[in-house]
VEXFISE-864508 format. One record per residue (C-alpha): residue in one letter; x, y, z; residue number from 1. Coordinates in steps of 0.1 Angstrom, whole numbers, plus 5000, padded with zeros to 4 digits. Each point is the difference from the previous one (the first is absolute). Layout:
<sites>
+------+------+------+------+------+
: resn :    x :    y :    z : resi :
+------+------+------+------+------+
:    A :    X :    Y :    Z :  NUM :
...
+------+------+------+------+------+
</sites>
This chain:
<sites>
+------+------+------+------+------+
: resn :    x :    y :    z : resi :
+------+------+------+------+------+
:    X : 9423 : 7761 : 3950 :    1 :
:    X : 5017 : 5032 : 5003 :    2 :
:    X : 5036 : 4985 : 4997 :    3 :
:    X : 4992 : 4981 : 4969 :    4 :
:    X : 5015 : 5025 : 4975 :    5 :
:    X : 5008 : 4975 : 4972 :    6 :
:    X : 5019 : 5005 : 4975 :    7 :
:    X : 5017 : 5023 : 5020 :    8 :
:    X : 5028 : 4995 : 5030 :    9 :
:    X : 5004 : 5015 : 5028 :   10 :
:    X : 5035 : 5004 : 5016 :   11 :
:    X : 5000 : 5008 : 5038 :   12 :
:    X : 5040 : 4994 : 5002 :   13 :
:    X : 5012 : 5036 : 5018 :   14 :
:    X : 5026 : 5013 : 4975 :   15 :
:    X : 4998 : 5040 : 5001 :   16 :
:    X : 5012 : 5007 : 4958 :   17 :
:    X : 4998 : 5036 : 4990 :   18 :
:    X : 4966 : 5007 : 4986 :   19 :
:    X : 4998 : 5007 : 4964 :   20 :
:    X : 4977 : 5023 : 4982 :   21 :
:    X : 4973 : 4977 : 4996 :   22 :
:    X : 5001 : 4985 : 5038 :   23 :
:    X : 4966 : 5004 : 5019 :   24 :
:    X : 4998 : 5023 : 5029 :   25 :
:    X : 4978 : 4987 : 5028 :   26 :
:    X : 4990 : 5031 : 5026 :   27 :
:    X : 4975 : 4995 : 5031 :   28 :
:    X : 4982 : 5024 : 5021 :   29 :
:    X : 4982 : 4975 : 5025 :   30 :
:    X : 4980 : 4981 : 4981 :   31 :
:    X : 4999 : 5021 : 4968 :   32 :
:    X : 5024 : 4992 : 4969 :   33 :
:    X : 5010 : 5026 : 4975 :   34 :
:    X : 4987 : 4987 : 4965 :   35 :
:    X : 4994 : 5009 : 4965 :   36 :
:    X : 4968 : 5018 : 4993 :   37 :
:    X : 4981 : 4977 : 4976 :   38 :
:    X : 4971 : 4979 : 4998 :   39 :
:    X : 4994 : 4968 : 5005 :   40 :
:    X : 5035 : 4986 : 5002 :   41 :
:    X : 5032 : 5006 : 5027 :   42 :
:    X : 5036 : 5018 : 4990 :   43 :
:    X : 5023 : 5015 : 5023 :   44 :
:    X : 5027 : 5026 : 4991 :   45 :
:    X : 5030 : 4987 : 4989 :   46 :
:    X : 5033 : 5027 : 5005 :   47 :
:    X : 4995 : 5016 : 4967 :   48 :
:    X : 4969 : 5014 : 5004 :   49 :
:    X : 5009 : 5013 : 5033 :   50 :
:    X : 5007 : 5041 : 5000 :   51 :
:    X : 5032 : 4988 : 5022 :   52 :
:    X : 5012 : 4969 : 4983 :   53 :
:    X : 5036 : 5010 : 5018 :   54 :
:    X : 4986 : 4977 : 5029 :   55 :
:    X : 5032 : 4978 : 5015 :   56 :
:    X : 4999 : 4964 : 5014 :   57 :
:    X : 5001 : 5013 : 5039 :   58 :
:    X : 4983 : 4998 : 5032 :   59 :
:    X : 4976 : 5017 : 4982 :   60 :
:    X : 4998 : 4978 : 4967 :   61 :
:    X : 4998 : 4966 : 5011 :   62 :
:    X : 5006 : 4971 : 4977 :   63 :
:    X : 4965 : 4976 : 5004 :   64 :
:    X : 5004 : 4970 : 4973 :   65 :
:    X : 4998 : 4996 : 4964 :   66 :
:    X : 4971 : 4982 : 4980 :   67 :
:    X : 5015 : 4990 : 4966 :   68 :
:    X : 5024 : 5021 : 4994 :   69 :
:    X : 4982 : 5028 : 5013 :   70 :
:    X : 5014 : 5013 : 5032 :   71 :
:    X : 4981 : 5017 : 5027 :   72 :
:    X : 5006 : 5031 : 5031 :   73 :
:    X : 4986 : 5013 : 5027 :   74 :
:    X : 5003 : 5036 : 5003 :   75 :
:    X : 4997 : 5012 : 5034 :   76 :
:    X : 4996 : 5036 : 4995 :   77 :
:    X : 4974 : 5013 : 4980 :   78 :
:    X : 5012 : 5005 : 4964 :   79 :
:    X : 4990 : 5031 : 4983 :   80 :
:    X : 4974 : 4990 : 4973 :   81 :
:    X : 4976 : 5015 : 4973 :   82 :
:    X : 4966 : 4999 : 5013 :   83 :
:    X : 4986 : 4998 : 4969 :   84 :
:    X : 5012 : 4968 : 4993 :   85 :
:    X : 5004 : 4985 : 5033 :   86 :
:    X : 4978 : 4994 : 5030 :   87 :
:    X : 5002 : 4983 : 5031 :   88 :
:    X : 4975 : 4974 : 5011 :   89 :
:    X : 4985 : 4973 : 5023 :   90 :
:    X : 5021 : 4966 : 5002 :   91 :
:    X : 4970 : 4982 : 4994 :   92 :
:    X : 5003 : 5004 : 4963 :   93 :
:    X : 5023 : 4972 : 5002 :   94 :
:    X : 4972 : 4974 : 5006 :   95 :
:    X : 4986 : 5004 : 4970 :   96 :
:    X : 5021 : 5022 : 4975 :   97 :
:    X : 5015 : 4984 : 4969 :   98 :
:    X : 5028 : 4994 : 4991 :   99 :
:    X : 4999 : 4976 : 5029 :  100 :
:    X : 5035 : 5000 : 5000 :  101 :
:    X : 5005 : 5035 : 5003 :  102 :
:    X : 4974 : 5000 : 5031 :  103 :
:    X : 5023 : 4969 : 5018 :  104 :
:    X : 5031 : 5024 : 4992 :  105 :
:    X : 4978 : 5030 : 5021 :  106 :
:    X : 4987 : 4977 : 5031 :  107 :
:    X : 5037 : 4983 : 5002 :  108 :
:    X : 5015 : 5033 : 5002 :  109 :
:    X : 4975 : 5016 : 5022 :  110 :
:    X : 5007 : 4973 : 5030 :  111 :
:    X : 5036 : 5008 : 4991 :  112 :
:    X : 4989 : 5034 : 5004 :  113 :
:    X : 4983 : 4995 : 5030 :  114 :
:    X : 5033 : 4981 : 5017 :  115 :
:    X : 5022 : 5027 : 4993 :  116 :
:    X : 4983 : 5027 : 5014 :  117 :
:    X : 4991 : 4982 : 5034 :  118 :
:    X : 5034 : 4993 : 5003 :  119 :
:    X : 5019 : 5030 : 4996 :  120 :
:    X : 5015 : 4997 : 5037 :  121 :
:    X : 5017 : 4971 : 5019 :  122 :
:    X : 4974 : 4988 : 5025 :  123 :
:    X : 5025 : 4995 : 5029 :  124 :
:    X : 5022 : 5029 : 5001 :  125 :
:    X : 4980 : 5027 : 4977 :  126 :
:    X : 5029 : 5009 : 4970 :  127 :
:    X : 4992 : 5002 : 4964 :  128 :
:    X : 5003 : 4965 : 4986 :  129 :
:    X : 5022 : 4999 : 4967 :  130 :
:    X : 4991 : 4976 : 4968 :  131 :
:    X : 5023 : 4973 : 4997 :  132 :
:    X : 5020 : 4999 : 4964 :  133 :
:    X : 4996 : 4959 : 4998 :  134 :
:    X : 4969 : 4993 : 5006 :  135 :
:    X : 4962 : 5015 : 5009 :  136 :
:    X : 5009 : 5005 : 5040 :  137 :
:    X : 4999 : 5033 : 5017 :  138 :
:    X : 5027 : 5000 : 5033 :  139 :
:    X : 5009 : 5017 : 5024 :  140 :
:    X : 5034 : 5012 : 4996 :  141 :
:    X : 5005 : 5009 : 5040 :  142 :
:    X : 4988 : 4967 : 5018 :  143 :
:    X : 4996 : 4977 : 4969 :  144 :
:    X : 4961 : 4992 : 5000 :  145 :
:    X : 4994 : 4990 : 4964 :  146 :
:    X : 4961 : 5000 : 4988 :  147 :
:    X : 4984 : 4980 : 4969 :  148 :
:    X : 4965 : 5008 : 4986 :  149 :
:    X : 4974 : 4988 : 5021 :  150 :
:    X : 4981 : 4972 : 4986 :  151 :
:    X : 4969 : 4987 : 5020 :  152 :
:    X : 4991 : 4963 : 4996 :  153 :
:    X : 4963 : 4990 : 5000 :  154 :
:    X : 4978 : 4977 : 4993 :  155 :
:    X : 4967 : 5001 : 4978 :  156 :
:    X : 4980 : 4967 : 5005 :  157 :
:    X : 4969 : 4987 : 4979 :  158 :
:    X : 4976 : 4975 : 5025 :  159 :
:    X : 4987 : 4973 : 4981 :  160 :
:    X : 4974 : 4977 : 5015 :  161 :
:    X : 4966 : 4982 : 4979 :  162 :
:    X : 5011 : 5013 : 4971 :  163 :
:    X : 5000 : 5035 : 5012 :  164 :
:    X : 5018 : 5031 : 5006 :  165 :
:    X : 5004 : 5020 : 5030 :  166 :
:    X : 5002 : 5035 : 4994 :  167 :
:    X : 5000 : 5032 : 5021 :  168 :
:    X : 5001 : 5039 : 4997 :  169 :
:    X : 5026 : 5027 : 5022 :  170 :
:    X : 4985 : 5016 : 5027 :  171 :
:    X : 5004 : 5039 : 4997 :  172 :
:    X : 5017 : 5002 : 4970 :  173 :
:    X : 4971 : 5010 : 4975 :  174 :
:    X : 5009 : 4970 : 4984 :  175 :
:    X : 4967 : 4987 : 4973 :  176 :
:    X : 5017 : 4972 : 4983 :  177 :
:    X : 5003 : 4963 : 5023 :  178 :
:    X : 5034 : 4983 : 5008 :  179 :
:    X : 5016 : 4976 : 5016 :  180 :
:    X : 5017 : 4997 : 5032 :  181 :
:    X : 5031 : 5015 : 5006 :  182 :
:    X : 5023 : 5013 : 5026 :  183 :
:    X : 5039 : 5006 : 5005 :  184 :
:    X : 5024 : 4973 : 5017 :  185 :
:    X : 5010 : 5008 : 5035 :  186 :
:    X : 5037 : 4993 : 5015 :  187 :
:    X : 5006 : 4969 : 5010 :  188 :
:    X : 4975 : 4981 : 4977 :  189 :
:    X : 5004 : 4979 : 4967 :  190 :
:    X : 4977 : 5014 : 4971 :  191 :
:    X : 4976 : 4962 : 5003 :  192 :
:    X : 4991 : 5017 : 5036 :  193 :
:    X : 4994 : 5035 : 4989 :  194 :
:    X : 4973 : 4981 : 4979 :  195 :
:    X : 4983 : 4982 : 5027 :  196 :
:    X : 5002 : 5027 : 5030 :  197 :
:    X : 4985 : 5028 : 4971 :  198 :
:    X : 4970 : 4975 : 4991 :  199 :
:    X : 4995 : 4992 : 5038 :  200 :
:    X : 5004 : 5040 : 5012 :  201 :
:    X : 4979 : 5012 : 4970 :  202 :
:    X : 4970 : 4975 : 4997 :  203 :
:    X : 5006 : 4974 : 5031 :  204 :
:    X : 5009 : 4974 : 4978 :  205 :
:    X : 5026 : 4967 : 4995 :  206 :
:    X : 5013 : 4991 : 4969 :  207 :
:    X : 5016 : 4970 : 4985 :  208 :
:    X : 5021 : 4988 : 4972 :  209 :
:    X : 5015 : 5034 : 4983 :  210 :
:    X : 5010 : 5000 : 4968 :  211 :
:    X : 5028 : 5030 : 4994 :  212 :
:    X : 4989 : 5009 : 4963 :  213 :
:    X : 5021 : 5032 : 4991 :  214 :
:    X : 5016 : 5037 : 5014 :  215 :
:    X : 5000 : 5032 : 4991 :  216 :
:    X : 5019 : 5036 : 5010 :  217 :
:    X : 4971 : 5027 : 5006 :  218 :
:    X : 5019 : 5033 : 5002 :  219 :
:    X : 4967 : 5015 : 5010 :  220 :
:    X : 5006 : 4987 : 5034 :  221 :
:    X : 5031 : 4992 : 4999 :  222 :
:    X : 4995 : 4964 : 5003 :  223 :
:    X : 5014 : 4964 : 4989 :  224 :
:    X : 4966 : 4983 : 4996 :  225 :
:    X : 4998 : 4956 : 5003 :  226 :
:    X : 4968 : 4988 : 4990 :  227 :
:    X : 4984 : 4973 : 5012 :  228 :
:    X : 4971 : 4972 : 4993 :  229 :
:    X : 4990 : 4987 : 5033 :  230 :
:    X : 4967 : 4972 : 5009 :  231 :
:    X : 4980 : 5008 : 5031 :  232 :
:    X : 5005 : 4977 : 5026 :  233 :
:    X : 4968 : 4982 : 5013 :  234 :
:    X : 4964 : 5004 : 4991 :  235 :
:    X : 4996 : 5035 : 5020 :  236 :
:    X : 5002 : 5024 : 4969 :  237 :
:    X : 4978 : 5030 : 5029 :  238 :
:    X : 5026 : 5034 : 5001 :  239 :
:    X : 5010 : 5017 : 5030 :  240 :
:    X : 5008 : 5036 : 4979 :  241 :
:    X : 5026 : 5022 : 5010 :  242 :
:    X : 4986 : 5030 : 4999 :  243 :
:    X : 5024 : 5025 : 5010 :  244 :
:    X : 5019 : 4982 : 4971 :  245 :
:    X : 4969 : 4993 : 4971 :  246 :
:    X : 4968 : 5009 : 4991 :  247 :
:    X : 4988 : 4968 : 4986 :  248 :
:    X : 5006 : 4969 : 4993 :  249 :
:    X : 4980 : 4968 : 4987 :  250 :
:    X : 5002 : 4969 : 4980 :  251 :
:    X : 4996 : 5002 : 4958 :  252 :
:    X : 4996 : 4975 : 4975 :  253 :
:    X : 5018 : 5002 : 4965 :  254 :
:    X : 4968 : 5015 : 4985 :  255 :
:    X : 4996 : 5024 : 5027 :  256 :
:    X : 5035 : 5013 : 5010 :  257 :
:    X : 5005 : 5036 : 4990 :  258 :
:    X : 5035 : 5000 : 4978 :  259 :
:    X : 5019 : 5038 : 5002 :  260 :
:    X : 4998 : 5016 : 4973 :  261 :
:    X : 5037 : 5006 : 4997 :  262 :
:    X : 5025 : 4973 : 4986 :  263 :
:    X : 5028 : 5016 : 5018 :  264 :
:    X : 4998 : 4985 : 5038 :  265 :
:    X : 5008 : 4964 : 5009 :  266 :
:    X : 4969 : 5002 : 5022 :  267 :
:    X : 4977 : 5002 : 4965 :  268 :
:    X : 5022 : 4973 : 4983 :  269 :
:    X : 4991 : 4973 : 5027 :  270 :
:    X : 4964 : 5012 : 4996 :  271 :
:    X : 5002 : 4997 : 4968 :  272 :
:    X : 5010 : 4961 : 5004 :  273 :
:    X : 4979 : 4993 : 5024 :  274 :
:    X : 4969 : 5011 : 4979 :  275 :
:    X : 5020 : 4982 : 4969 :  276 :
:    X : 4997 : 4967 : 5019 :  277 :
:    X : 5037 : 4998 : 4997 :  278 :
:    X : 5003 : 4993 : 5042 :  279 :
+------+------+------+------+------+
</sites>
């Protein structure tokens, strides 16, 4: 998945170090990244390269984390750059851009990204919220509201019953590939309900006996994802879809189940077991 990035380590502790020469800068523009033009694999600029390496850890330079001993910023501003060498482009070259580890760098910082800049003001009494020095919290140095990134939990669920799959498709997303069911946690709830009340809502169906089998941050969404092996409970496999919610959805043996062709989501890992006989 797209967190695996063995053999190296990433280090999420917030510890804002002087970048060095050789630091990566990390700049956004909605959901375009500034990157190295070349093909076939990802780079960003690190400070030398930059025509105004003079950039200081501030407001506008924030610290992100460090993989290895490679450390990484977000510059808020856009840096000047040679266009010859650099370009910006869609955040979607992180699904499938090597080195994979490089594209888990871009996606991690792009939520960060994303954070910071819908949370420039205190939500209660409207004054610039200031960075904290200790840890990665932005306050409000009038009333003392203090926010952390958002993280969203949800679920992702694969239906097993007769030795098959159930498997839908998004409604009004242009999506072509199947997936599972899914859908964010409300207040109040533990994750084991999100599971049943997103089956129930999205295809009108109980499940039984869930099996949590592994998580996984997608910075796409920003989301904490929990997946899930359930059983269908009862005989009555007919679905009630959801339409407003999917476009599909039906019942797939091992042969027949259509695996992603991307290794990167935890959605195409428990297809991939399922069709693997290994649940």
């Amino acid at each position: 998945m797209i967190q695996d990035i063995t053999p190296h380590t990433y280090h999420n502790e917030y510890r804002p170090v002087p970048p060095e020469q050789e630091s990566l800068v990390l700049y956004f523009e909605g959901d375009r990244v500034l990157v190295k033009r070349q093909e076939g694999s990802l780079s960003f600029p690190c400070f030398s390269e930059l025509p105004a390496p003079e950039l200081k850890l501030s407001q506008d330079l924030l610290y992100l984390f460090s993989i290895d001993d490679r450390t990484f910023y977000l510059a808020r501003q856009r840096p000047a750059f040679d266009e010859t060498l650099f370009k910006m482009e869609s955040i979607r070259i992180f699904r499938d851009t090597p080195p994979g580890w490089l594209s888990f760098a871009g996606i991690t910082a792009h939520q960060l990204y994303h954070w910071y800049d819908s949370h420039r003001f205190c939500g209660k009494c409207g004054r610039p919220l200031v960075h904290s020095s200790k840890e990665r919290m932005l306050h409000c140095p009038d009333c003392g509201i203090m926010e952390y990134p958002k993280i969203s939990p949800a679920v992702i669920v694969g239906i097993l019953h007769r030795d098959r799959l159930l498997m839908s498709k998004y409604a009004g997303r242009g999506a072509t590939h199947y997936a599972l069911i899914a859908g964010f946690a409300e207040i109040g709830e533990t994750i084991e309900e999100t599971v049943k009340r997103e089956v129930y809502e999205e295809v009108g169906l109980h499940v039984k006996n869930l099996r949590y089998y592994k998580s996984q941050p997608w910075s796409f969404s920003d989301t904490l994802l929990f997946g899930f092996f359930a059983e269908l409970e009862g005989e009555d496999d007919s679905i009630t879809l959801d339409t407003q919610e999917l476009a599909t959805a039906g019942w797939f043996t091992r042969e027949e189940a259509p695996a992603q062709p991307l290794n990167i989501s935890l959605t195409s890992e428990m297809i991939w077991k399922f069709k693997n006989g290994e649940v």
